[in-house]
C-alpha positions as a Markdown table, in Angstrom:
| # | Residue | x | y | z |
|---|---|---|---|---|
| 1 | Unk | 20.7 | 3.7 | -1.9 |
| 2 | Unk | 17.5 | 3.0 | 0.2 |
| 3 | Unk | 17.5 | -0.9 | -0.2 |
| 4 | Unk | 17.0 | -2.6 | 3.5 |
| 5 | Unk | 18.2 | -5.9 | 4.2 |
| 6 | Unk | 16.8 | -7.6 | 7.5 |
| 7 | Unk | 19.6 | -7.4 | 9.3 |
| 8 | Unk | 19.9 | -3.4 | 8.1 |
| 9 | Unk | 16.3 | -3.1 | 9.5 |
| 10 | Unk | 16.6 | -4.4 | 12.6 |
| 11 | Unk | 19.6 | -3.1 | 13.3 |
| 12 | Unk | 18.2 | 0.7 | 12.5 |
| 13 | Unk | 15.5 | -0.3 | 15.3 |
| 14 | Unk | 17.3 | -1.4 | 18.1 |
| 15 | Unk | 17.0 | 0.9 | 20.9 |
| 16 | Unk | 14.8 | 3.0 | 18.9 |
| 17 | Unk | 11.3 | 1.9 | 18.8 |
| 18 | Unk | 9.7 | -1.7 | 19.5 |
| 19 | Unk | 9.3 | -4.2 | 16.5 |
| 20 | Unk | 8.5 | -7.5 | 16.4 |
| 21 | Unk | 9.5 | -10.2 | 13.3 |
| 22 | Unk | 7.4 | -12.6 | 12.1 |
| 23 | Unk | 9.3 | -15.5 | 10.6 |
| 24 | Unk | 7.7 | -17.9 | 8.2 |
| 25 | Unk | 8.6 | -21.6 | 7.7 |
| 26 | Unk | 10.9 | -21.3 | 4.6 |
| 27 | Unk | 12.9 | -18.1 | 4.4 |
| 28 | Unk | 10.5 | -15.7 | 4.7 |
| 29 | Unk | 9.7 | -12.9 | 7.5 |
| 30 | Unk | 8.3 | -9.7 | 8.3 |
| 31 | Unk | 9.3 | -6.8 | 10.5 |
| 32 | Unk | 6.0 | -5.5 | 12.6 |
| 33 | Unk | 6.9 | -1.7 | 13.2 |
| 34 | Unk | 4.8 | -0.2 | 16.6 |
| 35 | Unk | 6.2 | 2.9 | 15.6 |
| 36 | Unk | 3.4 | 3.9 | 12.4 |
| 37 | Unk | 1.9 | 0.5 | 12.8 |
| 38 | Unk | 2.5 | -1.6 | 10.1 |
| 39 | Unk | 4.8 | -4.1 | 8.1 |
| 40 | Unk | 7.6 | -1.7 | 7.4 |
| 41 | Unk | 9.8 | -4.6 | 5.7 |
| 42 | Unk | 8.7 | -7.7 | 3.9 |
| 43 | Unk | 11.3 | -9.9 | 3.2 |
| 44 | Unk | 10.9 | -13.1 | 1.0 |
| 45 | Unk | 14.4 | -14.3 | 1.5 |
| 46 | Unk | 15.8 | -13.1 | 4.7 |
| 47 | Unk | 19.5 | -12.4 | 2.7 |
| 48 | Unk | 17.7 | -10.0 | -0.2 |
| 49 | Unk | 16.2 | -6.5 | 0.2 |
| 50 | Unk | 12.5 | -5.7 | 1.6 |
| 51 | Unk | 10.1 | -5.1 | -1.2 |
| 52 | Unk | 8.5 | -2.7 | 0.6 |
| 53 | Unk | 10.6 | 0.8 | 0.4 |
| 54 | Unk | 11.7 | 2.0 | 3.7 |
| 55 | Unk | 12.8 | 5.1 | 4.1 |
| 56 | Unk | 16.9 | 5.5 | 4.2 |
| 57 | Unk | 16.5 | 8.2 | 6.8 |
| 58 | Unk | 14.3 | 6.2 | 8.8 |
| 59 | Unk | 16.0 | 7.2 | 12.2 |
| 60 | Unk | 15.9 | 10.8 | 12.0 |
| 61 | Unk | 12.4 | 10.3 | 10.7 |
| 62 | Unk | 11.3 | 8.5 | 13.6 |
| 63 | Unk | 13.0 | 10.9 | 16.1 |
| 64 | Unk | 11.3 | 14.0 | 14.7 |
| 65 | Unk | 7.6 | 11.8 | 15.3 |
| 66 | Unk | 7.4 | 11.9 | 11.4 |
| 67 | Unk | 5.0 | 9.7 | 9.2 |
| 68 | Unk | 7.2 | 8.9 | 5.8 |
| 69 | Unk | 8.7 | 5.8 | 7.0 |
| 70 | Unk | 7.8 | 3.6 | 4.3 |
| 71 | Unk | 5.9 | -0.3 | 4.6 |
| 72 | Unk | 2.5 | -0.7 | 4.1 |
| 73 | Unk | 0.0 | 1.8 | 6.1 |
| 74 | Unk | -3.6 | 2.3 | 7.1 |
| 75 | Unk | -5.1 | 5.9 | 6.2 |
| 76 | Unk | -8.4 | 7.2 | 5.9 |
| 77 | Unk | -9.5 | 8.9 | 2.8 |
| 78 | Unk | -10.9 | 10.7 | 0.8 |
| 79 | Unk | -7.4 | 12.6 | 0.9 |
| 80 | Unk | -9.1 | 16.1 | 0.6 |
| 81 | Unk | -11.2 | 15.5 | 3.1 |
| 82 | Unk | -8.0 | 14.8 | 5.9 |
| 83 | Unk | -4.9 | 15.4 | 4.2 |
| 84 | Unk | -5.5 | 19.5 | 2.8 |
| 85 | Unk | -5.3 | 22.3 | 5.2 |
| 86 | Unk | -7.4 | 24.1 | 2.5 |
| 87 | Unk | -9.6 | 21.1 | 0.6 |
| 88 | Unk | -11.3 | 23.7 | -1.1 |
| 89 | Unk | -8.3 | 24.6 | -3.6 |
| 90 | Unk | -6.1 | 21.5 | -3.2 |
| 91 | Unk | -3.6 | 23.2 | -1.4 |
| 92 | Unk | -1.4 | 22.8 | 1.9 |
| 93 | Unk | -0.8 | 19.2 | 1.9 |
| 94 | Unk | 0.0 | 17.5 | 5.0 |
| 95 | Unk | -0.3 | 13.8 | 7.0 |
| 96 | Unk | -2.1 | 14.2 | 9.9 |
| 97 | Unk | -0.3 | 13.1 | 12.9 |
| 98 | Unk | -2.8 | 11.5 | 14.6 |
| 99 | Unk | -3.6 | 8.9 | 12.1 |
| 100 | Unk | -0.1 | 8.6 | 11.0 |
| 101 | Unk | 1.9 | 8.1 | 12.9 |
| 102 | Unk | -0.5 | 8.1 | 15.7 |
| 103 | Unk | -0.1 | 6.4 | 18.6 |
| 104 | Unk | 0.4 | 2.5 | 18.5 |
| 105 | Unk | 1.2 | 0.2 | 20.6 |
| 106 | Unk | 1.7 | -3.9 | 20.0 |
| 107 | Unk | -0.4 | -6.6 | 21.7 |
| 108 | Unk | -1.0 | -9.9 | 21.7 |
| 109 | Unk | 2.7 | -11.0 | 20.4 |
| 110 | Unk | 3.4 | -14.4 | 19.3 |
| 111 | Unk | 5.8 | -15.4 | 16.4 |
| 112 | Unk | 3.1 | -15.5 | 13.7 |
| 113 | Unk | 1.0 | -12.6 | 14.7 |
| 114 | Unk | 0.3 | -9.9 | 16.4 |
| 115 | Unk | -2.5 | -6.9 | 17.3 |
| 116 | Unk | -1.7 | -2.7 | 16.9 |
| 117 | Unk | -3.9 | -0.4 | 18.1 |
| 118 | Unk | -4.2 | 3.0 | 18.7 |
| 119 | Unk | -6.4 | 5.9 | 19.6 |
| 120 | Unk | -7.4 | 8.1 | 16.3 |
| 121 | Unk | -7.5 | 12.3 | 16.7 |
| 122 | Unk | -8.2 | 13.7 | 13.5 |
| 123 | Unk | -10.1 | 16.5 | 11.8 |
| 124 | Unk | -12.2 | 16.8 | 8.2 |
| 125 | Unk | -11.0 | 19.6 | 7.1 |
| 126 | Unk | -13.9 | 20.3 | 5.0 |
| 127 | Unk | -16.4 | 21.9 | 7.9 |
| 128 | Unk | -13.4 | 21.2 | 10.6 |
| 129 | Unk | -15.2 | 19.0 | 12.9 |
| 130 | Unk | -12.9 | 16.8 | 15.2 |
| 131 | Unk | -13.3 | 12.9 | 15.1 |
| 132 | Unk | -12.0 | 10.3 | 18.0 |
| 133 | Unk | -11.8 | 7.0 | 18.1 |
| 134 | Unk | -9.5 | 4.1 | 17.4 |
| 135 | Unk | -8.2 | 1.4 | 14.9 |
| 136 | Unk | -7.3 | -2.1 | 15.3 |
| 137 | Unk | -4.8 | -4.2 | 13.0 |
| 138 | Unk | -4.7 | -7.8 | 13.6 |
| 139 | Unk | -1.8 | -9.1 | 11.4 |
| 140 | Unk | -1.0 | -12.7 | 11.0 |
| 141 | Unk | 1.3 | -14.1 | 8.7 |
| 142 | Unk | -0.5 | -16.5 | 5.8 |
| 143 | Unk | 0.4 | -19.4 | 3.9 |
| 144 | Unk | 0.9 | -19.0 | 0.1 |
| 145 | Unk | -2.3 | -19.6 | -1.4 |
| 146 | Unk | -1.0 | -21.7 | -4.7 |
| 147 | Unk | 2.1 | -23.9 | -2.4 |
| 148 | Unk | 4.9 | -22.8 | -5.3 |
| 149 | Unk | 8.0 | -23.6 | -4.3 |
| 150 | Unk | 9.1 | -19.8 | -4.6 |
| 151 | Unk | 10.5 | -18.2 | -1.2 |
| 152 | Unk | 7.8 | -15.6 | -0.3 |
| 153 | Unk | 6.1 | -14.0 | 2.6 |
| 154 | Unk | 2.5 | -13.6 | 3.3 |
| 155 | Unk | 1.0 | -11.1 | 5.5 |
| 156 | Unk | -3.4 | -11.1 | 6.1 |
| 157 | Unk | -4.3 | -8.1 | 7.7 |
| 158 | Unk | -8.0 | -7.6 | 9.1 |
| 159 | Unk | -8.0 | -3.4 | 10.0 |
| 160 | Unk | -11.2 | -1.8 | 12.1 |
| 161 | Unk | -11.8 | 1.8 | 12.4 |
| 162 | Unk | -14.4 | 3.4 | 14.7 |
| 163 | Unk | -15.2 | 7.2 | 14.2 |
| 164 | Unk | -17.3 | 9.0 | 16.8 |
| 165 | Unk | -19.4 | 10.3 | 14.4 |
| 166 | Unk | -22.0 | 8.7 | 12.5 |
| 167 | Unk | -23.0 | 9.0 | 8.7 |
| 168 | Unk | -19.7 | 9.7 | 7.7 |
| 169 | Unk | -19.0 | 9.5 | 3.7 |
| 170 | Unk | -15.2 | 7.9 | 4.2 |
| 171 | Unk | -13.5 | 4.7 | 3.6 |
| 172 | Unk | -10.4 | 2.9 | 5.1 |
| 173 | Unk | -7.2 | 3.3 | 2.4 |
| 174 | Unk | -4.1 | 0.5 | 2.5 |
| 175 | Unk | -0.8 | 1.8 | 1.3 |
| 176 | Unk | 2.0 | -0.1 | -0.1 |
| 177 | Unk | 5.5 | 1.8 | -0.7 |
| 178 | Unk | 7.5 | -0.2 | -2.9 |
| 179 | Unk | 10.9 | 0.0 | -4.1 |
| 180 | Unk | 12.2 | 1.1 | -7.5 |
| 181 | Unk | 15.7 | 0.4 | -9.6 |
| 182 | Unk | 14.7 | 4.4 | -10.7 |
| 183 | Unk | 14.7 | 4.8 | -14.8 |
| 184 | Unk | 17.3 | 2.3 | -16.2 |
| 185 | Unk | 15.5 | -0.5 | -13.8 |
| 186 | Unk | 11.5 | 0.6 | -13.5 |
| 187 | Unk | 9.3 | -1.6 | -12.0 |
| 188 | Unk | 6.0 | -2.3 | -13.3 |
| 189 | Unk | 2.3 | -2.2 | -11.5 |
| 190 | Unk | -0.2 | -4.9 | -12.7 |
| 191 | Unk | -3.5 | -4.3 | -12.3 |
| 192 | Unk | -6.6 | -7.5 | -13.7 |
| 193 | Unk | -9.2 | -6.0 | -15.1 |
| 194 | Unk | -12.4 | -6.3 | -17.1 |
| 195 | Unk | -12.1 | -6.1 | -21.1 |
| 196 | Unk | -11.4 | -2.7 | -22.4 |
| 197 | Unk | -11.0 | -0.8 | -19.1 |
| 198 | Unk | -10.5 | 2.7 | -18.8 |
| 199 | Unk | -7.9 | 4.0 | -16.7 |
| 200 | Unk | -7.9 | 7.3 | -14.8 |
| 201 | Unk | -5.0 | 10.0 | -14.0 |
| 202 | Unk | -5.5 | 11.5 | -10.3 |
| 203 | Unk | -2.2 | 14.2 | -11.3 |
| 204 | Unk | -1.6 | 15.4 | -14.1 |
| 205 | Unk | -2.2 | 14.0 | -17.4 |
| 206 | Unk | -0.4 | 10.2 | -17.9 |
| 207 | Unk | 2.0 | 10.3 | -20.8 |
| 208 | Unk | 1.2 | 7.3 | -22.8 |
| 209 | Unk | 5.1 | 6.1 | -21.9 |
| 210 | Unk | 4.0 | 5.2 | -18.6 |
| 211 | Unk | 0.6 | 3.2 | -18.8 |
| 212 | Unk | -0.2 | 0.3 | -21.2 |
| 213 | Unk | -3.8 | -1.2 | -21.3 |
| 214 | Unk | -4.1 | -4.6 | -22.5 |
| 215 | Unk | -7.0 | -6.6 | -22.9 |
| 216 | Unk | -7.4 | -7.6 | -19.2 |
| 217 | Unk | -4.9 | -5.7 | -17.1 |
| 218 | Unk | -3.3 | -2.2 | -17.3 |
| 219 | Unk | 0.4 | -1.6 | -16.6 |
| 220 | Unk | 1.6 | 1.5 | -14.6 |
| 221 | Unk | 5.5 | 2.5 | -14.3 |
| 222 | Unk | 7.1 | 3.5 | -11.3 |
| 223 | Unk | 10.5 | 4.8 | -12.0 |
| 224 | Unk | 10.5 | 7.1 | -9.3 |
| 225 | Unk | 11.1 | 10.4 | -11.9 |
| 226 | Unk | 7.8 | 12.5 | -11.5 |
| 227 | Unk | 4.6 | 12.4 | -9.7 |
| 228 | Unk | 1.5 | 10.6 | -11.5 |
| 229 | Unk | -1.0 | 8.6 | -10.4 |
| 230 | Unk | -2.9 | 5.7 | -11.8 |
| 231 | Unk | -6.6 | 4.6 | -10.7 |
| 232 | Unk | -9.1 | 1.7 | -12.1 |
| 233 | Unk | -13.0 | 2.5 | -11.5 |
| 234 | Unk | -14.9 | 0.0 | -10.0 |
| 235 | Unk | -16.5 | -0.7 | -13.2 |
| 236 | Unk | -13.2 | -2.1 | -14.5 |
| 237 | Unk | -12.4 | -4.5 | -11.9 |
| 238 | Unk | -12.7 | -8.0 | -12.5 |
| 239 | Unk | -14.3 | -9.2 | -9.3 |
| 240 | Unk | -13.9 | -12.8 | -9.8 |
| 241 | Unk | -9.9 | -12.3 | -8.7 |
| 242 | Unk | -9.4 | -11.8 | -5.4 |
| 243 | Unk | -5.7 | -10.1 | -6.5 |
| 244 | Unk | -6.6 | -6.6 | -6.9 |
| 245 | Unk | -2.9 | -5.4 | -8.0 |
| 246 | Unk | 0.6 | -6.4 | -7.9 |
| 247 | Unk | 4.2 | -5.0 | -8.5 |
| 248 | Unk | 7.1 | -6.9 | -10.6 |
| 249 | Unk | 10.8 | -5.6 | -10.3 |
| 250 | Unk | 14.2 | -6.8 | -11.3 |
| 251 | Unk | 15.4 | -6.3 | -7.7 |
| 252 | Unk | 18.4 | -4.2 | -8.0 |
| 253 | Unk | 22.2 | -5.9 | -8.2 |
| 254 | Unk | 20.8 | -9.3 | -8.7 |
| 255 | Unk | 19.7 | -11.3 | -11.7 |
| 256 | Unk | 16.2 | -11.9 | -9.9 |
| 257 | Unk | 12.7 | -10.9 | -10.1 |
| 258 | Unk | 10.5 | -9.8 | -6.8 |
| 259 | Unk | 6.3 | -9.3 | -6.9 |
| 260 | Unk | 4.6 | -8.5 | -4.6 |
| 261 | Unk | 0.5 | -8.6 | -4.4 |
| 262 | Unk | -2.3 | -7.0 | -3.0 |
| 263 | Unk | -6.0 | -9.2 | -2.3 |
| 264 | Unk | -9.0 | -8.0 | -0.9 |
| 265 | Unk | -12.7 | -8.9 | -1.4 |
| 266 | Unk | -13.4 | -6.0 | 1.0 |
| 267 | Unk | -13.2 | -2.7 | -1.7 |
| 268 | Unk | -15.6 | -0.3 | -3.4 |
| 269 | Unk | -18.4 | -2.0 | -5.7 |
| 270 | Unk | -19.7 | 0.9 | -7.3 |
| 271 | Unk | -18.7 | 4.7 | -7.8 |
| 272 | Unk | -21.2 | 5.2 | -4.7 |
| 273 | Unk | -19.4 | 3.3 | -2.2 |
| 274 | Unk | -15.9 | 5.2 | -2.1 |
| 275 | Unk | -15.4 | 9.0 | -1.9 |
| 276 | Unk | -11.5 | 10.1 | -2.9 |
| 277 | Unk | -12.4 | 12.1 | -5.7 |
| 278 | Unk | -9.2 | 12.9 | -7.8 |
| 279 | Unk | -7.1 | 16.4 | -7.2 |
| 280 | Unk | -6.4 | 17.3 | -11.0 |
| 281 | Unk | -10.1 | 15.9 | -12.1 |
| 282 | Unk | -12.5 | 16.5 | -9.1 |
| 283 | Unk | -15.7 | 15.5 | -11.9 |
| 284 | Unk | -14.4 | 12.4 | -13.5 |
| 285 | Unk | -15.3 | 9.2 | -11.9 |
| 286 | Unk | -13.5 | 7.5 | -8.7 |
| 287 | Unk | -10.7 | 4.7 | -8.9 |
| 288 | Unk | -10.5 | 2.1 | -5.9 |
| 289 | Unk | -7.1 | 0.4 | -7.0 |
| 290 | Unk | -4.3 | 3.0 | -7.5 |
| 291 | Unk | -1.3 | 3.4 | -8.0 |
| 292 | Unk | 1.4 | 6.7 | -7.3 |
| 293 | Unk | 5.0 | 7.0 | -8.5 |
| 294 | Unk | 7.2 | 9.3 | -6.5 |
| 295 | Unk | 9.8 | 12.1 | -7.6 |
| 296 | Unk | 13.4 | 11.8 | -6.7 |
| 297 | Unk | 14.9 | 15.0 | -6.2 |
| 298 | Unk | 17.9 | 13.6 | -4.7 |
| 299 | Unk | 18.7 | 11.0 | -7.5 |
| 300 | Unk | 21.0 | 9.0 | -5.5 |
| 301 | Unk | 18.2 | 8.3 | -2.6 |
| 302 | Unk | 15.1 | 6.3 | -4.8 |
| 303 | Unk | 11.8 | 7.2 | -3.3 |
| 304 | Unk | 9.1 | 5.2 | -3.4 |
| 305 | Unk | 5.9 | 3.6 | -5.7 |
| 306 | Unk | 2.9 | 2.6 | -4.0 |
| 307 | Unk | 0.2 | 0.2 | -4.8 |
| 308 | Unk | -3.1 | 1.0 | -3.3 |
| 309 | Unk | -6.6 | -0.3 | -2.4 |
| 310 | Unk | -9.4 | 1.6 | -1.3 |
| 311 | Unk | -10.9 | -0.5 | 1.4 |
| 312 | Unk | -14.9 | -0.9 | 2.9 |
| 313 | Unk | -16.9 | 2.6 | 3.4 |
| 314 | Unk | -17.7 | 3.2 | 7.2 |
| 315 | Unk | -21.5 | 2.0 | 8.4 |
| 316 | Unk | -23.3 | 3.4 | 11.0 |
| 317 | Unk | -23.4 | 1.1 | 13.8 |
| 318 | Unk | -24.8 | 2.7 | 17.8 |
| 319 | Unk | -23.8 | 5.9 | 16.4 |
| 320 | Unk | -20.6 | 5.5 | 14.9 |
| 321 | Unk | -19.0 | 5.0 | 12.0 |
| 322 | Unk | -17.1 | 1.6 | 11.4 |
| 323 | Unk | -15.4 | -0.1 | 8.5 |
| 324 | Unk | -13.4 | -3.5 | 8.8 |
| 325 | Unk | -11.8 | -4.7 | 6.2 |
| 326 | Unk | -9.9 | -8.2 | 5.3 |
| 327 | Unk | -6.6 | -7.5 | 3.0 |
| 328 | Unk | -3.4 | -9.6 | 1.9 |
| 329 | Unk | -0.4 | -8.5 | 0.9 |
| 330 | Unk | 2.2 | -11.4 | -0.7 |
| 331 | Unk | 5.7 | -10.7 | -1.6 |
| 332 | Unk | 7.7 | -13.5 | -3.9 |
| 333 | Unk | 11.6 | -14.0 | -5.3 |
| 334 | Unk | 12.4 | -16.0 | -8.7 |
| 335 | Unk | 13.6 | -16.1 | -12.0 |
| 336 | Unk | 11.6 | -13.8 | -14.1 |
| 337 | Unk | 10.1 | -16.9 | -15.4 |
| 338 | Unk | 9.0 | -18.2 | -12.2 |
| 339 | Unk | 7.5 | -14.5 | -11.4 |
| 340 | Unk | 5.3 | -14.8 | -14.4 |
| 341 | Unk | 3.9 | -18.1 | -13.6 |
| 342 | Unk | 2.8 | -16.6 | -10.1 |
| 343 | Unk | 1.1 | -13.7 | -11.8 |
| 344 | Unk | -0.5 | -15.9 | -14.1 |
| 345 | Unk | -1.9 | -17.8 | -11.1 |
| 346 | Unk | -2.9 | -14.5 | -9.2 |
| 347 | Unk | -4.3 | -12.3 | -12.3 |
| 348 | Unk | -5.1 | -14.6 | -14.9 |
| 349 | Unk | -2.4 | -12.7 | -17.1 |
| 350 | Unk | 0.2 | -14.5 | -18.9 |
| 351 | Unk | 3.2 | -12.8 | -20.3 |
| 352 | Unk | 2.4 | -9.4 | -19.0 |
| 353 | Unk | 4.2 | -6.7 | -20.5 |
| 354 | Unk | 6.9 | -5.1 | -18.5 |
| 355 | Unk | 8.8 | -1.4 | -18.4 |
């Protein structure tokens, strides 16, 4: 199975590519990957898994300069804008290798933070002009915002991107893969919302199996079976909560619960400020907070969910186009009962259904 424990991690990185682990004061810690430049394993109590999938063939992955490693990433979007070789009909699908996994390289090192940065090469593959320029991710780790006396880990990212080019129509895009127990143990996304919201599909049409709306939050389930994908329109977010969306799982082989969450204040407003239209419904409205569940073709190697947040869109500043953007990400173990009463904290939601 692809469940990484630290010690799994780290060894899989020695010799292979530099990392760096940032240890919190309980029994927390984080492993800092140069290599793609991000968290690539968040680990709430360093004896259980990461939360955050990592890919099980992580080595060969690296070696063959691929991007699929797993953690939580930094992309651009909209997707058809960078990630189709023909935008026009959806088709072609690839990561390009200049944002990810570009070209990183860790500075400023201490044993609570750290600074990636890297040149950016990338092309819009609508009119197939080039872009340069850079992005910088200062990560830091950060104390848990209610003191519960869970064991967690708290990362606070602020990301910058500079683009050579000004009046571009894009916006920054954060990436969480997280792990799934597959269809007898699904895990469950958690979004806050408004009243009444009104989800939207990105893929294909969501059977009604895999979303529940309550009153204030909708419920997505990643069982790692088929592709869909869940989005939440700016219009449905409730603002007042900085947790945007979260992710609760039975962690696999032991009797506890994991969630982790995502915070930002720095996302889309209103339908105007964010551009990654959806593949399978190019004229419905834009979601900001999504949510993708993998397929496993190989049923005995899980692949990955991923909770989602589309971040600032870039300003013109001297000519270029910038965004920065302030995120958290926050990873817990408990008893399910403890679990619920750090949701309820976070979202406002108590007793959440669960898949």
């Amino acid at each position: 199975m692809n469940y990484y424990t630290k010690e799994k991690l780290i060894s899989t990185l020695n010799g292979l590519v530099n990392y760096l682990e940032l240890a919190t004061n309980n029994m927390g810690s984080a492993i800092i990957s140069e290599y793609g430049g991000r968290p690539l394993g968040i680990f709430p109590r360093n004896d259980y898994f990461s939360l955050l999938w990592i890919n099980p063939k992580l080595r060969k992955i690296i070696k063959n300069n691929g991007s699929e490693i797993g953690g939580d990433r930094y992309w651009l979007s909209p997707e058809r804008m960078f990630f189709y070789k023909n935008p026009e009909s959806w088709g072609g699908w690839f990561c390009p290798a200049g944002l990810d996994p570009a070209n990183y390289k860790l500075k400023e090192e201490s044993s609570t933070s750290c600074t990636l940065y890297t040149k950016l090469s990338i092309k819009n593959q609508l009119n197939k002009e080039n872009y340069e320029g850079d992005i910088t991710r200062k990560i830091r780790l950060a104390e848990d915002p209610f003191n519960t006396s869970l064991d967690y880990c708290g990362i606070q990212y602020i990301d910058t991107c500079v683009l050579n080019k000004s009046d571009l129509e894009i916006n920054g895009w954060s990436l969480a893969t997280v792990i799934s127990g597959g269809t007898q143990n699904p895990g469950t996304v958690i979004i806050p919302t408004k009243n009444n919201p009104r989800p939207l599909s990105y893929f294909r049409n969501l059977p009604k199996d895999r979303v529940f709306i309550g009153k204030n939050y909708v419920i997505f389930k990643i069982d790692v079976k088929e592709i869909y994908k869940l989005a939440i329109r700016p219009e449905d977010i409730d603002f007042s909560k900085k947790a945007k969306i979260g992710y609760v799982l039975k962690i696999p082989n032991r009797e506890e619960y994991g969630f982790l969450v995502k915070l930002s204040d720095d996302i889309p407003k209103t339908q105007a400020d964010c551009f990654d239209i959806a593949r399978d419904y190019p004229e419905s409205e834009i979601g900001v907070i999504q949510s993708y569940n993998a397929e496993s073709p190989q049923k005995e190697t899980l692949q990955f969910g991923e909770i989602e947040l589309q971040l600032n869109k870039f300003h013109t500043i001297d000519g270029k186009s910038q965004s920065k953007a302030i995120h958290q990400i926050f990873g817990y173990i408990g008893s399910k009962e403890e679990i619920f009463e750090v949701i309820d904290k976070y979202m406002g939601i108590s007793n959440p259904k669960l898949f």
